[in-house]
VOPAGU-2260 file (C-alpha; in pm, 1 decimal, decimal comma):
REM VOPAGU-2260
SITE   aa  ch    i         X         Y         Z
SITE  UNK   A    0   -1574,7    1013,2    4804,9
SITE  UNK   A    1   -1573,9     726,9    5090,8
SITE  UNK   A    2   -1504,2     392,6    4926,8
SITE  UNK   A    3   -1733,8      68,1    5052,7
SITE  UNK   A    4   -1434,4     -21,3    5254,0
SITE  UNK   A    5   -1399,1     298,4    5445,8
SITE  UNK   A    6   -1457,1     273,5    5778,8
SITE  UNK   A    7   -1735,5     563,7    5786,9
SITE  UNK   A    8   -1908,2     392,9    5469,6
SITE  UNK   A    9   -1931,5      67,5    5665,4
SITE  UNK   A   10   -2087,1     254,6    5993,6
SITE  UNK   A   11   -2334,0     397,9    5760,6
SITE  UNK   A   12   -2455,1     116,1    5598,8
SITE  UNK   A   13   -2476,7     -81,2    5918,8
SITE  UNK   A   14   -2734,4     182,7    6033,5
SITE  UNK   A   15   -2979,2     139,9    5783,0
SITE  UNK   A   16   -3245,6    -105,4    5761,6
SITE  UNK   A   17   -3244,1    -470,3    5616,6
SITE  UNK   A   18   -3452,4    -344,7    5340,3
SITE  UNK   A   19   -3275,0     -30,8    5231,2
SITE  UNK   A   20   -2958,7    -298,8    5253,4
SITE  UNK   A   21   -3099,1    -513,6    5046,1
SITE  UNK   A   22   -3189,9    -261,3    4797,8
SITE  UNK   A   23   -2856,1    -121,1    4825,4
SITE  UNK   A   24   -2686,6    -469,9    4712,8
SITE  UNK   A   25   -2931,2    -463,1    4459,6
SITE  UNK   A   26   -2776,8    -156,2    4324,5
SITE  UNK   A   27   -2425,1    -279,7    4367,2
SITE  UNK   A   28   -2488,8    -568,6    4184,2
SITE  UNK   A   29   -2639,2    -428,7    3924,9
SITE  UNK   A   30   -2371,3    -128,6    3896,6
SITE  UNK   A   31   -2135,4    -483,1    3884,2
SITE  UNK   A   32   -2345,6    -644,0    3640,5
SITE  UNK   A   33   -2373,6    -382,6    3378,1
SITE  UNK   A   34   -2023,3    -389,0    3269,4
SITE  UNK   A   35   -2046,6    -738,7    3171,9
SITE  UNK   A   36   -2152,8    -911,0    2852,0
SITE  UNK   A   37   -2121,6   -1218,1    2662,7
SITE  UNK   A   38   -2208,7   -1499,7    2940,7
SITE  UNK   A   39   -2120,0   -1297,6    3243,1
SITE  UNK   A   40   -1759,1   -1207,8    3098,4
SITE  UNK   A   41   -1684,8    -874,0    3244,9
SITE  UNK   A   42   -1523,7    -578,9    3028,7
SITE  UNK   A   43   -1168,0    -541,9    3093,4
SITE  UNK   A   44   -1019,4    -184,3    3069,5
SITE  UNK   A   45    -643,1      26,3    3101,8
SITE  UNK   A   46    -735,7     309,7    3334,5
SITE  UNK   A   47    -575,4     651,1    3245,9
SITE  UNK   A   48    -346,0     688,5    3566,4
SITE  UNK   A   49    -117,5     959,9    3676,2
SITE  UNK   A   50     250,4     896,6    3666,4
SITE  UNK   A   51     235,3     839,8    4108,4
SITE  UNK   A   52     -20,5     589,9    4035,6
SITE  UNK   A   53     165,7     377,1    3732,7
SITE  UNK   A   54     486,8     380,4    3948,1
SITE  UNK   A   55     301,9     236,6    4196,8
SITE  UNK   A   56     157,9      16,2    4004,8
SITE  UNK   A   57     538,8    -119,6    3847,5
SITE  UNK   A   58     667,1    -116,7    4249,4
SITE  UNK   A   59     430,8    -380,9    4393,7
SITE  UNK   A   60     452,5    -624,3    4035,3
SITE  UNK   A   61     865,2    -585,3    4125,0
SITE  UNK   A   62     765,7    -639,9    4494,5
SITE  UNK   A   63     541,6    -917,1    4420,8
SITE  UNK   A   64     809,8   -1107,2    4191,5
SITE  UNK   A   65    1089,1   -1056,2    4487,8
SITE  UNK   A   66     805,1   -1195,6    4750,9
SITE  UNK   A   67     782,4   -1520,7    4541,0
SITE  UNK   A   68    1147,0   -1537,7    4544,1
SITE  UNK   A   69    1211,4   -1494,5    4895,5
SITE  UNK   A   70     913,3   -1747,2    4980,3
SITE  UNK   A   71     989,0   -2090,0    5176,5
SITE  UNK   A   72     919,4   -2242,8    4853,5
SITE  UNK   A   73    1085,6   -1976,3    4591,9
SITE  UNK   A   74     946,3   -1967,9    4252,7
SITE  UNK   A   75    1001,9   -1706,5    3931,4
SITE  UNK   A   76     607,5   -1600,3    3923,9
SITE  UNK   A   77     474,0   -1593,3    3596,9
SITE  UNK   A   78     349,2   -1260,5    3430,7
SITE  UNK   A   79     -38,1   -1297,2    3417,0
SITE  UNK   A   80    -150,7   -1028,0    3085,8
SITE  UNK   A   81    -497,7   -1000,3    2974,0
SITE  UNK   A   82    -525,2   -1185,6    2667,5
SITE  UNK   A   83    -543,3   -1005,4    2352,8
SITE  UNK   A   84    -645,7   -1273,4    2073,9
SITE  UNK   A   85    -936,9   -1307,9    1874,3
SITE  UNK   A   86   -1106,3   -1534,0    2107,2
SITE  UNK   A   87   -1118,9   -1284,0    2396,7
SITE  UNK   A   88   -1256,8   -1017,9    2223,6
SITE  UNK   A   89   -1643,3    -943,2    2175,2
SITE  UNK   A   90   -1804,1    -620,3    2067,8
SITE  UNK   A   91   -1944,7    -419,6    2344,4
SITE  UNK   A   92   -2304,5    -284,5    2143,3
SITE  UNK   A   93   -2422,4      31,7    2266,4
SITE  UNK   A   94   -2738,6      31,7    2428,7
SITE  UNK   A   95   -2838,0     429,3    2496,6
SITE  UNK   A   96   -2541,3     515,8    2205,3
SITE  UNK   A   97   -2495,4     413,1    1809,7
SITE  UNK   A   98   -2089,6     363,6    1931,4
SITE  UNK   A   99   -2031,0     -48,4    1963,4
SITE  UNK   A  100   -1637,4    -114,0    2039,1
SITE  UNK   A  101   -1423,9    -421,9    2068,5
SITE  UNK   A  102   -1400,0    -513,4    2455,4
SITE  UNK   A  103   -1171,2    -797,4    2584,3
SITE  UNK   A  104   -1306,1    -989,9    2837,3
SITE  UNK   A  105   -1126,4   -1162,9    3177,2
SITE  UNK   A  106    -897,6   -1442,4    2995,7
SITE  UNK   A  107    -518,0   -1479,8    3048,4
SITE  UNK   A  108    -233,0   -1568,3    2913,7
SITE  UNK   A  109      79,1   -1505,8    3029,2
SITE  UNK   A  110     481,8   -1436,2    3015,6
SITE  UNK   A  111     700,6   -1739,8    3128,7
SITE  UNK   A  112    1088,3   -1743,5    3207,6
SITE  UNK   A  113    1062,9   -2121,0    3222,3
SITE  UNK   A  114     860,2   -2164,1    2886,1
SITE  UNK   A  115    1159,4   -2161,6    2622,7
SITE  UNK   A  116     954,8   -1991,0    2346,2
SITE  UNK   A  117     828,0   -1723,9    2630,3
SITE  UNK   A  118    1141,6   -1651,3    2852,7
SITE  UNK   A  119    1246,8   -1362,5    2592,8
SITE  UNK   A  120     929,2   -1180,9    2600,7
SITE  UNK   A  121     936,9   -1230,1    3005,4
SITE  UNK   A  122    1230,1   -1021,5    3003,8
SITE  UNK   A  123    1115,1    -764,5    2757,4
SITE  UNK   A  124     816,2    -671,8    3005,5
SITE  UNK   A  125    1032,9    -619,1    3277,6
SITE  UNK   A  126    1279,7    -415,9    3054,4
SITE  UNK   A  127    1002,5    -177,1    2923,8
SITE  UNK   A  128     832,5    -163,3    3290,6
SITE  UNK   A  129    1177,9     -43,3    3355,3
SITE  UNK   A  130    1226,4     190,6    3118,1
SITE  UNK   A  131     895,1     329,4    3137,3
SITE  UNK   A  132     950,4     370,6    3552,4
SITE  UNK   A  133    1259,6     631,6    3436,2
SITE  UNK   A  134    1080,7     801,0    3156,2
SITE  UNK   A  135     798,4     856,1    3427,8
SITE  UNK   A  136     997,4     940,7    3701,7
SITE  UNK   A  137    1225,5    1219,0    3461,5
SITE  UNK   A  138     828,1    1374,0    3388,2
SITE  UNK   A  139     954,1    1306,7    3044,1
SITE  UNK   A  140     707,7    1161,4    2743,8
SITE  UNK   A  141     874,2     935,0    2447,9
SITE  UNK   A  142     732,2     773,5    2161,2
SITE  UNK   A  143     697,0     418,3    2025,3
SITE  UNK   A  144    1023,0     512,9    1736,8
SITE  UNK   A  145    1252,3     662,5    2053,2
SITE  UNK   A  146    1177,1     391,5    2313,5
SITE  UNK   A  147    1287,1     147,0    2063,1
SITE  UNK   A  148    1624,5     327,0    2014,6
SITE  UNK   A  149    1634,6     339,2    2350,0
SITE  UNK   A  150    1581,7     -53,1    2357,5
SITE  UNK   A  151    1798,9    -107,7    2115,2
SITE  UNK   A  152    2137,2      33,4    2246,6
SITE  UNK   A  153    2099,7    -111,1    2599,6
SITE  UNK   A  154    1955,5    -481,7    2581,6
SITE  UNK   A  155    2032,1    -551,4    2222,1
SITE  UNK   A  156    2007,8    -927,9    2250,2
SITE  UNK   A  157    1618,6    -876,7    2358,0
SITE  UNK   A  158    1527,4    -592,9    2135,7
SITE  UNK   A  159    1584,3    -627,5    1746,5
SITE  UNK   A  160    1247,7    -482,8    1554,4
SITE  UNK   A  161    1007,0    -170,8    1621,4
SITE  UNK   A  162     736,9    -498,5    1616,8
SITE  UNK   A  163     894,3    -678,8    1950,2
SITE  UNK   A  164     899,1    -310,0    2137,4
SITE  UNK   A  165     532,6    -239,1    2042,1
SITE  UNK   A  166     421,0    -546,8    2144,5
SITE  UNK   A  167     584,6    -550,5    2469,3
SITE  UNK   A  168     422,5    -217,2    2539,5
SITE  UNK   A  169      86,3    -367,2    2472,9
SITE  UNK   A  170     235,6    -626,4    2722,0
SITE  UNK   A  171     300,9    -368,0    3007,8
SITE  UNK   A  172     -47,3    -213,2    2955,4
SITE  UNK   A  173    -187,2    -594,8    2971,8
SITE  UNK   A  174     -52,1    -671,0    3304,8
SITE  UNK   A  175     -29,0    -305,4    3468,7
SITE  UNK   A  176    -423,7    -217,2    3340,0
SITE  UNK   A  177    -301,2     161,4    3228,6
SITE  UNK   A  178    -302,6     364,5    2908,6
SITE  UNK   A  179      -7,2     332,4    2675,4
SITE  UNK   A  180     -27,7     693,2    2756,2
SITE  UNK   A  181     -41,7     693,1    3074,9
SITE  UNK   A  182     312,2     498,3    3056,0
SITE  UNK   A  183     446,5     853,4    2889,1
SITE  UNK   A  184     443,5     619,2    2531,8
SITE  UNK   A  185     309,9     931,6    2321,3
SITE  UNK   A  186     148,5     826,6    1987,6
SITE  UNK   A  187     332,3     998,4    1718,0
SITE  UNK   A  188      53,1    1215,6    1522,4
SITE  UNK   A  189      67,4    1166,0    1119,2
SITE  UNK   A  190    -293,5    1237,2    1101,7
SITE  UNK   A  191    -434,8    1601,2     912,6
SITE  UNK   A  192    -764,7    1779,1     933,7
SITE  UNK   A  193    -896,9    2026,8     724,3
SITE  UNK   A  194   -1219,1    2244,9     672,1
SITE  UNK   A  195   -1476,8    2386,3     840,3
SITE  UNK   A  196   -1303,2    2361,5    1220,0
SITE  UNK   A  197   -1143,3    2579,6    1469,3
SITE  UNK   A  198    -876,1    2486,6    1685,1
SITE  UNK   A  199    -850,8    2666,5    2066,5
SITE  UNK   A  200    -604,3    2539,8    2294,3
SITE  UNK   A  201    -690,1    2597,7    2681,3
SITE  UNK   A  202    -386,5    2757,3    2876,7
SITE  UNK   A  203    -407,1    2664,7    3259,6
SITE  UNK   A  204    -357,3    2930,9    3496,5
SITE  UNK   A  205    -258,1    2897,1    3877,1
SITE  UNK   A  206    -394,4    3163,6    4155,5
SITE  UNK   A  207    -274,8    3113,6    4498,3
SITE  UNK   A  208    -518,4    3231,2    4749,0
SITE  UNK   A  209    -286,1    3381,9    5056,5
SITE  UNK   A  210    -598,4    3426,7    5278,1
SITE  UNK   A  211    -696,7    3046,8    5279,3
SITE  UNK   A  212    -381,9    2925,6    5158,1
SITE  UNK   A  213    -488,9    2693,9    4870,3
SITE  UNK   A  214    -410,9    2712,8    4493,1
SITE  UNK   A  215    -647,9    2715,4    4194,0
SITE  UNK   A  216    -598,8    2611,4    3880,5
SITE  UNK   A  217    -842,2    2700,1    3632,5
SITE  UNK   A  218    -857,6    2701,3    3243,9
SITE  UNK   A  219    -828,4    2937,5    3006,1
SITE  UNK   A  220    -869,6    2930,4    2617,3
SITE  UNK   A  221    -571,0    3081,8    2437,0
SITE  UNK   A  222    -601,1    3409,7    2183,8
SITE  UNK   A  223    -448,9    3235,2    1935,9
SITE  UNK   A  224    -727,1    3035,4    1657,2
SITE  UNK   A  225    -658,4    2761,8    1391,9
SITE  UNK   A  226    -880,8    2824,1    1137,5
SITE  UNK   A  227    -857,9    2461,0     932,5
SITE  UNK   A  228    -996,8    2595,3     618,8
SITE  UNK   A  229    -738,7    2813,5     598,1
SITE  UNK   A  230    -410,7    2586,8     634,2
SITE  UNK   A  231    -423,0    2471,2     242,8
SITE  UNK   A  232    -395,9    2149,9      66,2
SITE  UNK   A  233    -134,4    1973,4     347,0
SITE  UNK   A  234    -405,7    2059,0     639,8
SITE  UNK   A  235    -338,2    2121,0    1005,0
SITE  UNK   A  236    -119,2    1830,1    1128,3
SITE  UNK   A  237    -262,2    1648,3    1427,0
SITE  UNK   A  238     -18,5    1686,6    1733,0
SITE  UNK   A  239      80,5    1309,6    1895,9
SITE  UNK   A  240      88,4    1495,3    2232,2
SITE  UNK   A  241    -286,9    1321,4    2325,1
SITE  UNK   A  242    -323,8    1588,6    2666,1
SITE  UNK   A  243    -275,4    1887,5    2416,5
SITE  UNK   A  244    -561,6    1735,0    2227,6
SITE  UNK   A  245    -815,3    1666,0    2495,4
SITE  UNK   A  246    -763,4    2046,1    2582,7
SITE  UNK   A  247    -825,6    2179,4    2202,0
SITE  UNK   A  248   -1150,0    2397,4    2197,3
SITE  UNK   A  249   -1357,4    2290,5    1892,3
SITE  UNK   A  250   -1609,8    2500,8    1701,5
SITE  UNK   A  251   -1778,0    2415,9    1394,0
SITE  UNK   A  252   -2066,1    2502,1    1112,8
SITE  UNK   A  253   -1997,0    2187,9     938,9
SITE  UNK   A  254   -2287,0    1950,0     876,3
SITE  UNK   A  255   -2053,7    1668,1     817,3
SITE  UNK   A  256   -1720,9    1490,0     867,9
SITE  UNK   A  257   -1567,4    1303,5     605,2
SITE  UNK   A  258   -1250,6    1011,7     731,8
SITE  UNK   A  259   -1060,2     951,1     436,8
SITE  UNK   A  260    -829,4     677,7     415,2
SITE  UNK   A  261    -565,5     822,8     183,0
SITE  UNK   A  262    -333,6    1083,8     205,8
SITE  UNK   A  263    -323,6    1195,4    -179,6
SITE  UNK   A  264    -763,1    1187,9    -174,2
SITE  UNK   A  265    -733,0    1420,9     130,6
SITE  UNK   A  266    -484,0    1654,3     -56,8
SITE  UNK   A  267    -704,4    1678,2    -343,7
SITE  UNK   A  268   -1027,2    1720,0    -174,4
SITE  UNK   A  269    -868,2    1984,0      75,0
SITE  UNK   A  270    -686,4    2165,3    -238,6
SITE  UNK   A  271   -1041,4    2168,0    -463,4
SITE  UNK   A  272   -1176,5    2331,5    -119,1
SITE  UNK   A  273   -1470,7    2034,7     -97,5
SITE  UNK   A  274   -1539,9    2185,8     229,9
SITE  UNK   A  275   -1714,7    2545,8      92,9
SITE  UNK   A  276   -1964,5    2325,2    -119,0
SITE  UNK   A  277   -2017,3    2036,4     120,2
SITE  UNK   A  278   -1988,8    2155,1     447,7
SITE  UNK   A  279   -1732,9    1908,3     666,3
SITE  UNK   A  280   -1428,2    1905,3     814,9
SITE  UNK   A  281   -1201,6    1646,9     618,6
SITE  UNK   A  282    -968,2    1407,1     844,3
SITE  UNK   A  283    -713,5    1123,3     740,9
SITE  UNK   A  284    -473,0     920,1     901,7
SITE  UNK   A  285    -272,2     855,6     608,8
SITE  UNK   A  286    -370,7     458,9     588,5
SITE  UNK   A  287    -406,4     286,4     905,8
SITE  UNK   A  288    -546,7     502,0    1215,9
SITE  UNK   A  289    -284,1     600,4    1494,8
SITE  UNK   A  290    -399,1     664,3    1824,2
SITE  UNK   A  291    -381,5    1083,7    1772,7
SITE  UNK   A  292    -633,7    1102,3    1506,7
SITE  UNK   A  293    -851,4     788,2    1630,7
SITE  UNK   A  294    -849,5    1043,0    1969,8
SITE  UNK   A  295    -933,9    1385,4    1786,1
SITE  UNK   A  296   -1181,3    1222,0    1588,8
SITE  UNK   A  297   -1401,3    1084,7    1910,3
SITE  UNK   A  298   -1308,3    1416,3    2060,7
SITE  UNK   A  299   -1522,4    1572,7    1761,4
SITE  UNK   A  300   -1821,6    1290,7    1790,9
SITE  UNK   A  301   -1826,6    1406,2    2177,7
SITE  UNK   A  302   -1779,2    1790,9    2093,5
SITE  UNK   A  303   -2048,6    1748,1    1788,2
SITE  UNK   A  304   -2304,0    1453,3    1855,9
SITE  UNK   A  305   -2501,0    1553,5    1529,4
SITE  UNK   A  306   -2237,2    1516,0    1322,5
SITE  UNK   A  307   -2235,9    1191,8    1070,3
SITE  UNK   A  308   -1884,3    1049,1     989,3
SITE  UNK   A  309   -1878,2     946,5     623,8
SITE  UNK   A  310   -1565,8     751,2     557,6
SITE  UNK   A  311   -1397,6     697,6     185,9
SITE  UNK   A  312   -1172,4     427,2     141,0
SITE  UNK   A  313   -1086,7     177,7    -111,3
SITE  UNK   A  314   -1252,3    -135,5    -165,9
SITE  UNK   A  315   -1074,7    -375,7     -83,8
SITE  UNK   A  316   -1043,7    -581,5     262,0
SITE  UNK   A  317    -743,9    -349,0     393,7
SITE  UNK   A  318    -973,1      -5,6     315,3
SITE  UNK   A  319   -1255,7    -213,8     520,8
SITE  UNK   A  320    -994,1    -301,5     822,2
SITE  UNK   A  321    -905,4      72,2     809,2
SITE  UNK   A  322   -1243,7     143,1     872,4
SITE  UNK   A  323   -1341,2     -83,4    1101,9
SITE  UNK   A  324   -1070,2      26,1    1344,9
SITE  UNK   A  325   -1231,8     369,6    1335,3
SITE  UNK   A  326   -1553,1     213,2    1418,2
SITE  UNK   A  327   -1498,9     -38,3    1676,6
SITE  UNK   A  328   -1091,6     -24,9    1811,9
SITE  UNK   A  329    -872,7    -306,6    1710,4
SITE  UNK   A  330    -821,8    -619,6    1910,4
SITE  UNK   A  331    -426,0    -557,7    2016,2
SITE  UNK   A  332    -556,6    -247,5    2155,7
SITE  UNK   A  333    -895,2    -387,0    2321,8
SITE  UNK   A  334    -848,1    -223,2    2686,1
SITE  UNK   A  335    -842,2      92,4    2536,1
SITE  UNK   A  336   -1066,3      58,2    2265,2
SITE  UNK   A  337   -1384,4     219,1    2399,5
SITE  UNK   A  338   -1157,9     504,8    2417,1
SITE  UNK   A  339   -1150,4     598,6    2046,0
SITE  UNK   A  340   -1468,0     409,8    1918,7
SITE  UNK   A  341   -1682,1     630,2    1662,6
SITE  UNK   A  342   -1973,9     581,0    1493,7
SITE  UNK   A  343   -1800,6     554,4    1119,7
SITE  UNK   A  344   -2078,2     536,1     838,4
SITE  UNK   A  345   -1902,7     367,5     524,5
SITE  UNK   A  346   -1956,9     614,0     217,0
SITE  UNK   A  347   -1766,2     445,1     -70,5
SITE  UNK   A  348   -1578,8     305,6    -190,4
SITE  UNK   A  349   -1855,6      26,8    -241,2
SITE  UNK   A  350   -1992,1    -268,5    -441,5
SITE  UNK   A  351   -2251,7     -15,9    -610,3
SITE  UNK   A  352   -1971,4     160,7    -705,8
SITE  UNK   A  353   -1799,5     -70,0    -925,2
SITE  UNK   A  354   -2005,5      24,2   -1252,6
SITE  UNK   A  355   -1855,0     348,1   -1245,5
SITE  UNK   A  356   -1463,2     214,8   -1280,9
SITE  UNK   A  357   -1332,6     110,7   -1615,9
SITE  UNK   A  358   -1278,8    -244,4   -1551,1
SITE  UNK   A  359    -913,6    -200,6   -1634,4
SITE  UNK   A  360    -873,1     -23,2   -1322,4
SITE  UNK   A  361    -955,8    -315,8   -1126,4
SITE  UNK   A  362    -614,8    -506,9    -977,6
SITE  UNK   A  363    -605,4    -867,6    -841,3
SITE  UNK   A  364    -641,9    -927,4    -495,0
SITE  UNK   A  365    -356,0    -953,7    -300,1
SITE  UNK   A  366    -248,8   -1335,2    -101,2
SITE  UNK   A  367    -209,4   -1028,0     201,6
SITE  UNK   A  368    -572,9    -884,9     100,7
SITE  UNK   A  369    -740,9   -1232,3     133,1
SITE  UNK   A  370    -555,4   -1280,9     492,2
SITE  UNK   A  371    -739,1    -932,4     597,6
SITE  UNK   A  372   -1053,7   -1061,2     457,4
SITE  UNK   A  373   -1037,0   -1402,8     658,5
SITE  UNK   A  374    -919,6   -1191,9     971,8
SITE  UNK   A  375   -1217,5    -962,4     909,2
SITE  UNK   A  376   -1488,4   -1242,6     890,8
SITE  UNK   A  377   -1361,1   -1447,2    1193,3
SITE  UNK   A  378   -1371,8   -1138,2    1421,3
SITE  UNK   A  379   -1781,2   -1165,5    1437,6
SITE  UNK   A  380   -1759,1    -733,7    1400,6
SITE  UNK   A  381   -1867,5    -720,1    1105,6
SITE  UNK   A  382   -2270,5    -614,2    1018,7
SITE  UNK   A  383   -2439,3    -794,1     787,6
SITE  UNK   A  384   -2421,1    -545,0     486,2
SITE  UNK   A  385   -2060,4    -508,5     546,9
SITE  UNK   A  386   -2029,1    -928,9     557,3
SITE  UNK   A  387   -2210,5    -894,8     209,7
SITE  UNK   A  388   -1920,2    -630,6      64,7
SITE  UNK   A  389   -1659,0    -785,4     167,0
SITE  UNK   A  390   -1791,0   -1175,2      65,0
SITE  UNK   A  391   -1820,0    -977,5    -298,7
SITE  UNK   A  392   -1458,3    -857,9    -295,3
SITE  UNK   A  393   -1355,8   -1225,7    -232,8
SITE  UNK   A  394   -1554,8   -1382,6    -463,7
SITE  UNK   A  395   -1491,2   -1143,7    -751,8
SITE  UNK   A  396   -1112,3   -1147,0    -654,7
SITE  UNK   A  397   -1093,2    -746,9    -729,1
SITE  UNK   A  398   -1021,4    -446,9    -543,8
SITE  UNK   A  399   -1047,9     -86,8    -641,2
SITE  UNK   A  400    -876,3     240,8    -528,7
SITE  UNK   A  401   -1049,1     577,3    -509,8
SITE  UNK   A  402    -847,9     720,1    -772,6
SITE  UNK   A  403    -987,9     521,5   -1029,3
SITE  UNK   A  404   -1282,5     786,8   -1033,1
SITE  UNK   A  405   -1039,5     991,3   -1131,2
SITE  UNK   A  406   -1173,3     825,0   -1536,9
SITE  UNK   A  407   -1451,9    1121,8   -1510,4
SITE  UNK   A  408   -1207,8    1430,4   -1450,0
SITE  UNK   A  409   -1035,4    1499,5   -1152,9
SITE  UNK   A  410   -1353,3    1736,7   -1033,4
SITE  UNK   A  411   -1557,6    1413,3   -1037,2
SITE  UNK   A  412   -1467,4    1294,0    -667,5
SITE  UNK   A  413   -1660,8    1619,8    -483,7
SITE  UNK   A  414   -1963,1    1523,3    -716,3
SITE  UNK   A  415   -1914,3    1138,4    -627,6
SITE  UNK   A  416   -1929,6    1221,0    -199,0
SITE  UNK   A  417   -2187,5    1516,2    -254,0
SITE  UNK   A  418   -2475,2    1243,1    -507,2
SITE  UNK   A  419   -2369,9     994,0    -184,0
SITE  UNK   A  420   -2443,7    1278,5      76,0
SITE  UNK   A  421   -2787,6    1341,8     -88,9
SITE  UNK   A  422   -2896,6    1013,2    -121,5
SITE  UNK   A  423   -2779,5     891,7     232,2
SITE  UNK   A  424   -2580,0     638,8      22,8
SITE  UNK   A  425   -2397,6     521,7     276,4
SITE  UNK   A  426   -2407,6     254,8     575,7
């Protein structure tokens, strides 16, 4: 494809007419035009680059920092990083789709050897950019836990939590506009699925034609089949690896999926077999979403369009945060959060819900639950009805877990989602 640049595109285009030119930066414009939002603030993104393209990418930032030192009037250039706080971000609403995402719009900050309070985290972008060059260049693919390791044994003095590594990396991806993934950062899977799905993984094949000289590579699914309803109470385990994913084959006869929050709600749901009566495939990232099962999940919304999402989580602000990165990506992530963006219905646990708890099941909220629940209401993400649950939770000063349903018998929870289900309780 001939960029506008190209020399053939520009011959072209001087060879039509003023009109059809005009009409043509019409069409530019409005190709420009339709990525931004919010008082012409254009949606930043991290492209998904191969490993040639990121080490390019790392080369000219280390050329361009030598350049300003070498320069008549040398100077340590400052690291310019898309800025990830609250103020940057907006929610991208889907126009032809129900799937809204954060988006971070064209605002800086940056990384400053001269600023005291910044020089540290100046060097820790260069030392990950670094690192990240090597893993690249040795076709090699760590995650978060290892790089850190990593970090930690050769520039101890800059490197002393897991916290400081991640959000470095979020750094690099700031300033280079790639994927974490991209980077060969793998996101280490935690994340299970159960039910009504079958997993395929495509095996690529290479043919080389000797008559014409060229090689194909083509795709082929593998014999072997998970069958998810069959792998018990623990579920199939969700694989970090995020290019094995995107080449998993998906079939289903499920009518629904249901995100749950909690690990020990998934087991029991997957053990009582809630799948046969309620046809879904179960999924839960064991608390807060990784990146693996935020990716298989939008792999399923793409795979099966039809398919509501139904999440259960407890009510309380941190169940509500939990689902809310499901729905729209979170913030520190923004440039990749159209990415993993679902549309996430909110089953229970709810407001309504409250009269069926014994009210000695209700705990105090936390001083760490009422920082979520400011968090939540300053991030302008919220919908109106879920404004209205969470302004309840706060004024009543309660949360509740799922498994205080458990007061009705332990059988009561599949009854619970499937009354929901049938009264398209949810919202």
């Amino acid at each position: 494809m001939l960029s506008r640049h190209s020399p053939s595109n520009r011959h072209s285009f001087a060879n039509i007419s003023p009109i059809q030119k005009t009409k043509k930066r019409e069409m530019e414009d409005l190709s420009r035009s339709s990525m931004k939002f919010y008082s012409d603030q254009q949606q930043c993104y991290a492209d998904i680059l191969t490993s040639v393209e990121v080490r390019a990418r790392i080369e000219v930032s280390v050329l361009n920092f030598l350049k300003n030192l070498n320069s008549p009037d040398p100077a340590i250039s400052d690291l310019p990083l898309i800025n990830r706080r609250l103020s940057n971000s907006r929610v991208n609403q889907g126009i032809l789709t129900d799937i809204s995402s954060i988006f971070l719009s064209h605002s800086f900050c940056t990384r400053s050897l001269m600023k005291a309070n910044a020089a540290k985290a100046f060097v820790r972008v260069w030392k990950v950019m670094e690192m990240c060059f090597h893993i690249l260049v040795e076709e090699k693919q760590v995650t978060q836990r290892e790089l850190f390791y990593k970090l930690l044994c050769d520039s101890p003095e800059y490197f002393t939590s897991q916290l400081q590594v991640n959000r470095t990396i979020q750094d690099v991806v700031a300033l280079l506009r790639c994927s974490r993934y991209s980077l060969g950062i793998m996101a280490s899977g935690r994340g299970l699925v159960a039910g009504r799905l079958l997993l395929q993984a495509l095996i690529s094949f290479i043919s080389f034609d000797c008559i014409f000289a060229f090689c194909l590579i083509y795709m082929e699914p593998n014999h072997e089949v998970v069958d998810c309803s069959a792998c018990g109470s623990s579920g199939y385990a969700i694989s970090g690896d995020l290019n094995l994913l995107e080449k998993l084959v998906m079939k289903t006869d499920a009518r629904y999926i249901i995100l749950v929050e909690k690990h020990a709600i998934f087991h029991r749901l997957a053990e009582d077999r809630v799948f046969d009566k309620i046809p879904s495939i179960l999924i839960t990232a064991k608390g807060y979403p990784d990146i693996a099962t935020r990716f298989i999940l939008h792999k399923m919304t793409r795979a099966f369009p039809y398919l509501p999402i139904l999440a259960l989580v407890d009510w309380n602000p941190a169940g509500l945060a939990i689902l809310c990165t499901f729905k729209f990506g979170s913030i520190g992530m923004g440039l990749e959060a159209y990415r993993y963006a679902c549309n996430v219905k909110w089953l229970g646990l709810r407001g309504d819900d409250l009269q069926l708890i014994p009210e000695q099941s209700l705990a105090p909220l936390k001083p760490r639950d009422l920082q979520v629940a400011r968090s939540l209401m300053s991030s302008k993400i919220l919908q109106e009805n879920y404004k209205e649950e969470l302004t309840l939770m706060v004024q009543s000063g309660q949360r509740a877990e799922i498994e205080a349903l458990y007061f009705h018998g332990y059988d009561y929870l599949e009854k619970y989602i499937e009354k929901k289900i049938v009264q398209a309780n949810y919202i």
